[in-house]
C-alpha positions, -999 to +999 in steps of 0.1 A: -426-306-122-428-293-087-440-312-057-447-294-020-464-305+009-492-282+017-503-266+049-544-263+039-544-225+041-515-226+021-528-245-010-549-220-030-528-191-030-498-210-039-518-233-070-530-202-080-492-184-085-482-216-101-505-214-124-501-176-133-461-189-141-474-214-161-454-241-140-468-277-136-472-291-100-482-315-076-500-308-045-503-331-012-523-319+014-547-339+033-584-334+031-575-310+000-588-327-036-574-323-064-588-292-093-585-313-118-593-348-120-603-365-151-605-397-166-570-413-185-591-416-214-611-393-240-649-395-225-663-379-252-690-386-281-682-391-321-696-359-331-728-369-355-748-336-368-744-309-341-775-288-339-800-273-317-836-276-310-864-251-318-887-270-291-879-257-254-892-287-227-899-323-230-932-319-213-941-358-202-916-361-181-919-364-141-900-339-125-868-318-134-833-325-116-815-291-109-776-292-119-748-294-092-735-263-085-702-276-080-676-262-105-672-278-130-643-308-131-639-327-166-648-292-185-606-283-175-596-316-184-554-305-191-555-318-229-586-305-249-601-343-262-588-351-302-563-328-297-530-321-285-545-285-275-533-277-237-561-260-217-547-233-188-550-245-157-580-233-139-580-230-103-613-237-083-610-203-067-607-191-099-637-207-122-665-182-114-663-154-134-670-130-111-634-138-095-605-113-110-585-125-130-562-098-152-537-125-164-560-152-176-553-161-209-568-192-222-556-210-259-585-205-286-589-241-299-622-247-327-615-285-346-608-281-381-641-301-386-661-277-374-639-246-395-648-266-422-683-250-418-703-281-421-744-279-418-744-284-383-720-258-373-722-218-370-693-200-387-671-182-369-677-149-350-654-122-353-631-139-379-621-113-407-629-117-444-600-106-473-616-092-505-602-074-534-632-057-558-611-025-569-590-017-536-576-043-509-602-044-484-608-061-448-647-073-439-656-086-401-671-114-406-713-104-410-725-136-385-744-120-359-760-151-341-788-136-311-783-153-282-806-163-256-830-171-277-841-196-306-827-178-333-841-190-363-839-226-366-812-229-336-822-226-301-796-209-283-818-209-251-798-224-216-821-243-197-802-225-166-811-196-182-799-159-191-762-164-196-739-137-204-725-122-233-690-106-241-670-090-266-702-109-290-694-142-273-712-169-250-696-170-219-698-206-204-723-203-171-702-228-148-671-207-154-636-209-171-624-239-185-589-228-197-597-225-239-618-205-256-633-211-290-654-240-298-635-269-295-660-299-311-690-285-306-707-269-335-730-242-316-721-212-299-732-213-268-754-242-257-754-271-276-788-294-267-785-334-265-810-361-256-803-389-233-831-417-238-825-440-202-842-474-213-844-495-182-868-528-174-866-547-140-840-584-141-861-613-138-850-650-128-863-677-156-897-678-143-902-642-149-898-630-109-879-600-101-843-606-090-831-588-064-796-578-051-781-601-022-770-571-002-791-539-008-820-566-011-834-542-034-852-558-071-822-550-097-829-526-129-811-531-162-805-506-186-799-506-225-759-492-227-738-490-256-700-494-257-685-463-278-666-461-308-646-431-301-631-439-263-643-479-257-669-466-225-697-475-216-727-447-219-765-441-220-777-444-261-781-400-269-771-377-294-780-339-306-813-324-312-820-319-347-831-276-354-869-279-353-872-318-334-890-323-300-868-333-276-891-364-271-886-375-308-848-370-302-845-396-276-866-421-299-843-418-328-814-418-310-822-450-290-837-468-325-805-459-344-779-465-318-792-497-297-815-512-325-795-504-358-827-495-370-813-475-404-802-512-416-831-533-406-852-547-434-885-520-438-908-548-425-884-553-389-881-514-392-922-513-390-922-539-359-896-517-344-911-486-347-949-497-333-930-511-301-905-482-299-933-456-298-953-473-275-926-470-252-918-436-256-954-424-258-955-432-222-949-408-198-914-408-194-891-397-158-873-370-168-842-373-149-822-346-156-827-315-175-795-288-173-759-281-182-735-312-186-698-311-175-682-324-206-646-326-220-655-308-246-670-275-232-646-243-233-654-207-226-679-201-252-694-235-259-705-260-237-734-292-233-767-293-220-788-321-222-825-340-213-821-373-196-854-394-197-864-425-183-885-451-202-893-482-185-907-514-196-922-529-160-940-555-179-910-567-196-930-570-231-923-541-250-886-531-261-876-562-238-884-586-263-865-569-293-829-578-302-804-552-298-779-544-324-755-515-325-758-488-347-747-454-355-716-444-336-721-480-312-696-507-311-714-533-284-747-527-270-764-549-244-785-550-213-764-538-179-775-543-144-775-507-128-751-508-099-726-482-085-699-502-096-702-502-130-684-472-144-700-457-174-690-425-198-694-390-184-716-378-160-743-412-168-735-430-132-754-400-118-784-402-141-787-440-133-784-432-097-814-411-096-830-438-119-827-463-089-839-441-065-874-428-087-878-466-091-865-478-054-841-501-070-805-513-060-777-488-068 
């Protein structure tokens, strides 16, 4: 490990020749931050069915969020999540594609789960096939998926849209991420998710809004699960199915994962259901509709997501039914949304905007 003490102009040239030697360091400098910062555990989700979705827009929603255009942070995590894979370090300066870079050369990482070519995975691209039918004979492999568009079933659209295509492959829009491949993810490419936001105002015992002592703003509470697969706290969500609306997505996901709906008796499953729908019949506040900086992204596939916001104001509808988790959920319950509470992946920033569209404390 090597440690220097940085003059500001200094810092980026220097990281950068590290990096190329493949030494680890540790820069101080004042005012600098640092490329990489990620969280001491593995933020990412239990992969469940990865697929795509055939329907483009969720089109109740409000308004649409653009994406930061900030490079990308937990996407060069150092260690690849469920894996002992080492991504190359990717300098700031160096993320955009556009910046030369003759000596980058990233590890290819793909989980053997998604080799394993289960349903909601694409095979490989560019892999070579060995068959023997008279002589000894090589075959490149015959998947040809078309990108930037919904290709059959699979819609391998970006909503930040036309992203570029090398050597056959995706290339990630928000840059390098030190490992090429797949990683988790089962699409090339995008890979779509819904993020359902369930949210209904606290209230005191006779029903009146309670608000916080020093923003004096009425608090929201949100439905938030505790995951499995890293023990954080997160918004309910999971993958579009090929062929789903977006707006069906977030009502399964939020049934299965924060009401255990799959093993409720049919007759609760019925109650569920009518007061589910109601709810997300209404027109929801999309929050945030764009590329997601996940630990799982890498040069060729990467997240994008729709984050909507259901709110019960009357306090009557999904308020009233017991949550049970479900699915890949080990607690869920009701949290007050506050700044303080620190919650999976980017999902602070979606409640944020949450608070603000409802002029509630953050």
């Amino acid at each position: 490990m090597v440690h220097f003490l940085l003059r500001r102009d200094w810092f980026g040239r220097l990281r950068l020749a590290l990096t190329l030697f493949g030494l680890q360091y540790t820069v101080c400098s004042p005012g600098v931050r640092s490329a990489i910062s990620c969280s001491s555990s593995h933020p990412f989700r239990t992969i469940r069915p990865i697929s795509a979705s055939c329907c483009h827009l969720y089109t109740t929603s409000v308004r649409t969020m653009p994406s930061s255009a900030a490079p990308h942070v937990k996407s060069r995590c150092p260690q690849y999540p469920g894996s002992k894979v080492k991504r190359l370090l990717v300098p700031d300066d160096k993320v955009d594609w556009s910046q030369s870079w003759p000596q980058y050369n990233p590890v290819s990482h793909t989980d053997p789960s998604v080799l394993k070519k289960p349903a909601w995975a694409d095979p490989d691209i560019g892999s070579w096939r060995f068959f023997m039918p008279v002589l000894m004979t090589f075959a490149r492999s015959s998947f040809s998926p078309k990108f930037n568009t919904v290709d059959g079933g699979v819609d391998r659209t970006s909503f930040g849209g036309t992203y570029k295509i090398e050597k056959g492959k995706p290339l990630n829009p928000h840059g390098r991420t030190g490992v090429t491949g797949r990683g988790l993810l089962g699409r090339w490419g995008p890979n779509h998710a819904a993020d359902p936001i369930v949210t209904r105002w606290k209230v005191d015992a006779k029903g009146a809004k309670v608000s916080h002592l020093v923003s004096k703003r009425p608090i929201l509470q949100f439905v938030s699960i505790k995951r499995k697969d890293c023990g954080e706290w997160a918004i309910p969500g999971g993958m579009v199915d090929p062929g789903e609306q977006v707006s069906l997505t977030l009502q399964r996901e939020f049934s299965e994962e924060a009401l255990n709906s799959l093993a409720v008796p049919p007759a609760e499953r019925v109650k569920i259901s009518e007061r589910i729908t109601k709810l997300f019949k209404s027109p929801g506040f999309q929050v945030y509709k764009g590329y997601v900086d996940d630990p799982r992204n890498t040069d060729n596939a990467w997240m994008e997501t729709v984050a909507v916001n259901f709110h019960d104001d009357s306090g009557n509808s999904v308020s009233e039914l017991p949550l049970q988790a479900g699915d890949d959920a080990g607690q869920v319950q009701w949290v007050d949304v506050d700044s303080s509470f620190p919650l999976f992946a980017n999902h602070s920033h979606f409640l944020e905007l949450v608070a603000k569209e409802r002029k509630a404390h953050w």
